[in-house]
VMD Tcl script that draws the C-alpha trace (Angstrom):
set ca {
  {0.00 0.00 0.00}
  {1.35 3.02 -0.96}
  {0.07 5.17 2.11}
  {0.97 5.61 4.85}
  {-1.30 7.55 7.20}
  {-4.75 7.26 8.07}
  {-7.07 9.27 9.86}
  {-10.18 7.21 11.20}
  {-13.01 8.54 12.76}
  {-15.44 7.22 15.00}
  {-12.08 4.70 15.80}
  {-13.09 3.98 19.69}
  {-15.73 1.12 18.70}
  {-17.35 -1.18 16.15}
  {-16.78 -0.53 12.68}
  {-14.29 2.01 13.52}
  {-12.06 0.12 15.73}
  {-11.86 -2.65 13.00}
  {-10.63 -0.28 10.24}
  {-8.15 1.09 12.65}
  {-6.91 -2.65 13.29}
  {-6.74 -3.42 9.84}
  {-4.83 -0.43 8.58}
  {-2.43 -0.62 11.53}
  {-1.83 -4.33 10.03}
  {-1.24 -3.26 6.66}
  {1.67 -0.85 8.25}
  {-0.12 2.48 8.31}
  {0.16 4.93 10.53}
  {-3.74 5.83 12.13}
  {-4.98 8.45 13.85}
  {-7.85 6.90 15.40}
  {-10.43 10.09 16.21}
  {-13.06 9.32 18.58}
  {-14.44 11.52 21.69}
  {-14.35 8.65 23.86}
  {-10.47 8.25 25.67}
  {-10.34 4.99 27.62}
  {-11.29 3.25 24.71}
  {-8.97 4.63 22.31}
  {-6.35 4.18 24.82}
  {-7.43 0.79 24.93}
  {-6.65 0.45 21.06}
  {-3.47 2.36 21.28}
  {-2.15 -0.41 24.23}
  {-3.65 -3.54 21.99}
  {-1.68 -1.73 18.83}
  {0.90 -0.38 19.52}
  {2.74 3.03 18.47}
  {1.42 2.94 14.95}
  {-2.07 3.96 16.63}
  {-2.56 7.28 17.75}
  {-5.26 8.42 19.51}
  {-7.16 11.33 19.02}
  {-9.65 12.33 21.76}
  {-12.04 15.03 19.62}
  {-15.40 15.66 18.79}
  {-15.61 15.24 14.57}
  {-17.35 18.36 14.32}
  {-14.52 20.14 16.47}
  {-12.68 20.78 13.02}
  {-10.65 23.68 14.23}
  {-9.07 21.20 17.28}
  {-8.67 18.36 14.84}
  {-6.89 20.43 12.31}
  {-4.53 21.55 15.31}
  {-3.75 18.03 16.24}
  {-2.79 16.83 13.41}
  {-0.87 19.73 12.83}
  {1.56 18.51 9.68}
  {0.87 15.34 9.58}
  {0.27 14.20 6.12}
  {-3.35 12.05 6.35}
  {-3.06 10.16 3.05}
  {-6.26 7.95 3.67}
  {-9.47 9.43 5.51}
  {-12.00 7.08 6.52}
  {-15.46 9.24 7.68}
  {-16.72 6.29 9.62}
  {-18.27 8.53 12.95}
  {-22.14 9.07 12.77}
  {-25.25 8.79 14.41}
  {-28.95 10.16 15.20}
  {-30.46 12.17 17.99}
  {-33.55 10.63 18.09}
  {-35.80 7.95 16.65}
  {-39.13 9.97 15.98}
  {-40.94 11.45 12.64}
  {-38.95 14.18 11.57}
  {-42.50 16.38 12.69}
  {-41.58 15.32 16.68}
  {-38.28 16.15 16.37}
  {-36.56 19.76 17.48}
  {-34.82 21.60 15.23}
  {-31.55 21.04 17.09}
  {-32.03 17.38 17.01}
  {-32.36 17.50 13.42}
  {-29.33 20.07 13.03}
  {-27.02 18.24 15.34}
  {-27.66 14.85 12.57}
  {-26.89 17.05 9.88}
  {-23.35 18.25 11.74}
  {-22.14 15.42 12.63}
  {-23.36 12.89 9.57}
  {-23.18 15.30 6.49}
  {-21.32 18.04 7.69}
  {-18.29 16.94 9.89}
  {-17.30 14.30 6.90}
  {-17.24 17.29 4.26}
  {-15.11 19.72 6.40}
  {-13.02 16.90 7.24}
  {-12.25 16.24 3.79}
  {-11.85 19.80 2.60}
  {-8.85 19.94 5.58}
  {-7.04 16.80 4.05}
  {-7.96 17.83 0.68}
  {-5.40 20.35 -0.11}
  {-2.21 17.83 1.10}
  {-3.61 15.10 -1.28}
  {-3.95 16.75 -4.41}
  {-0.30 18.04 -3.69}
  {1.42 14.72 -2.80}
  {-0.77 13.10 -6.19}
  {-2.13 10.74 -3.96}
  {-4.36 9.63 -1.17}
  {-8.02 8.25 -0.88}
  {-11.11 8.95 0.92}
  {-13.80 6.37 2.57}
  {-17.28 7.81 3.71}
  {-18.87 4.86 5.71}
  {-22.74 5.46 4.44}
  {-25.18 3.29 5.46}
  {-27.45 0.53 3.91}
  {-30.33 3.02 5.31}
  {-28.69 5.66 2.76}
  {-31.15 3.83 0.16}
  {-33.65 1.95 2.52}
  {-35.93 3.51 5.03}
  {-36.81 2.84 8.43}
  {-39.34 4.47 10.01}
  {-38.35 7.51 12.22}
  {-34.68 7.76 10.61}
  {-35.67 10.71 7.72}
  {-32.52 12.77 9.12}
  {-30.56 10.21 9.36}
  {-31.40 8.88 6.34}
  {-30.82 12.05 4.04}
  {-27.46 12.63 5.76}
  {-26.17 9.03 4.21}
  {-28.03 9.85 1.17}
  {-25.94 12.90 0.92}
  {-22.88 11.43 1.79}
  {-23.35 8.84 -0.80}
  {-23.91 10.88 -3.67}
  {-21.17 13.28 -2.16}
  {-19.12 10.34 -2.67}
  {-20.02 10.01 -6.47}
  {-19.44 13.82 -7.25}
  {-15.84 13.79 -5.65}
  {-14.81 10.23 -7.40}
  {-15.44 12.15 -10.47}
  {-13.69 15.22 -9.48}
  {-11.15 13.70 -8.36}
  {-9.98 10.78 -10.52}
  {-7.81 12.50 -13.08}
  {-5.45 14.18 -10.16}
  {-4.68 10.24 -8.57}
  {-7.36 10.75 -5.49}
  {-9.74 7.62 -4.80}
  {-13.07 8.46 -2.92}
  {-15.55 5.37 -2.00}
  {-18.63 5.03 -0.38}
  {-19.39 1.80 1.64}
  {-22.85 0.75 3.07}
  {-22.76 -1.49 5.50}
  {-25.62 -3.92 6.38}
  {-26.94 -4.43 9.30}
  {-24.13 -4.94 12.17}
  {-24.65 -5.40 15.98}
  {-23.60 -1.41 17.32}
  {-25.59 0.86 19.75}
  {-26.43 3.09 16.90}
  {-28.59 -0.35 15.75}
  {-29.92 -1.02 18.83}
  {-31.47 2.48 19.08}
  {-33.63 1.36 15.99}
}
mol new
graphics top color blue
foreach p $ca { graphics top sphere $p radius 0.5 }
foreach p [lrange $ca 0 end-1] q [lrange $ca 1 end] { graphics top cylinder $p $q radius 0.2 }
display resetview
């Protein structure tokens, strides 16, 4: 593999936690970006010195960005997510709805445009937005949720495009179905 960092949110857990074991494998360096530190520090003991944690908020881009200071992320996996609430968008509050919105659609774009700039000068790196198989289902209750994956997804497709002549990759995954609290709130 020709990179050689990583920067993984939503790293403490789940779905997170297993891309941050699997890229550590495969030699990379990984930031592992979760707000949660005894589990990251957890990860960083099982890993070893090739995992660094990163105890932030994903929508705290201003803090993340001063973390990382230089580092050179040349992989970005947008894994973090979630939903306030499991209601009909009509009994929702508007800062339930906004705070889906921040951290699903918009922490994953201004965490790209941050990496962004380093890629397309080193000719190389790749992003991963972890969508969700509710990105083109519905369940009922989700609608927030559910337009911020939708989003993400077709964000995806307009940056692959964008982005393939300058020697970026940018994938969407959708995962199924997997046993996480987010699930278990459905």
């Amino acid at each position: 593999m020709e990179y050689r960092t990583a920067l993984v949110t939503g790293a403490s857990k789940g779905i997170g936690a297993a891309i941050a074991r699997a890229l550590v494998a495969e030699g990379l360096t990984v930031y592992a970006l979760a707000r949660s530190e005894a589990p990251l520090q957890a990860l960083a003991a099982e890993l070893g010195p090739r995992l660094i944690p990163l105890v932030a908020d994903v929508r705290d881009h201003a803090g993340i960005a001063a973390a990382l200071g230089a580092s050179e992320i040349d992989l970005l996996v947008n894994n973090a997510g979630g939903l306030e609430s499991v209601r009909p968008l009509q009994d929702q509050t508007p800062e339930e709805t906004a705070e889906v919105v921040a951290l699903n659609l918009t922490a994953p774009l201004q965490l790209i445009r941050m990496v962004l700039p380093g890629m397309i000068a080193r000719g190389r790196g790749h992003i991963v937005n972890i969508c969700s198989v509710q990105s083109a289902l519905a369940r009922p209750g989700i609608a927030p949720y559910t337009a911020t994956k939708g989003a993400v997804a077709n964000l995806t497709k307009g940056m692959a495009t964008d982005w393939a002549r300058r020697g970026l990759q940018c994938n969407a995954i959708a995962p199924g179905y997997f046993d996480t609290p987010l699930n278990g709130a459905l």
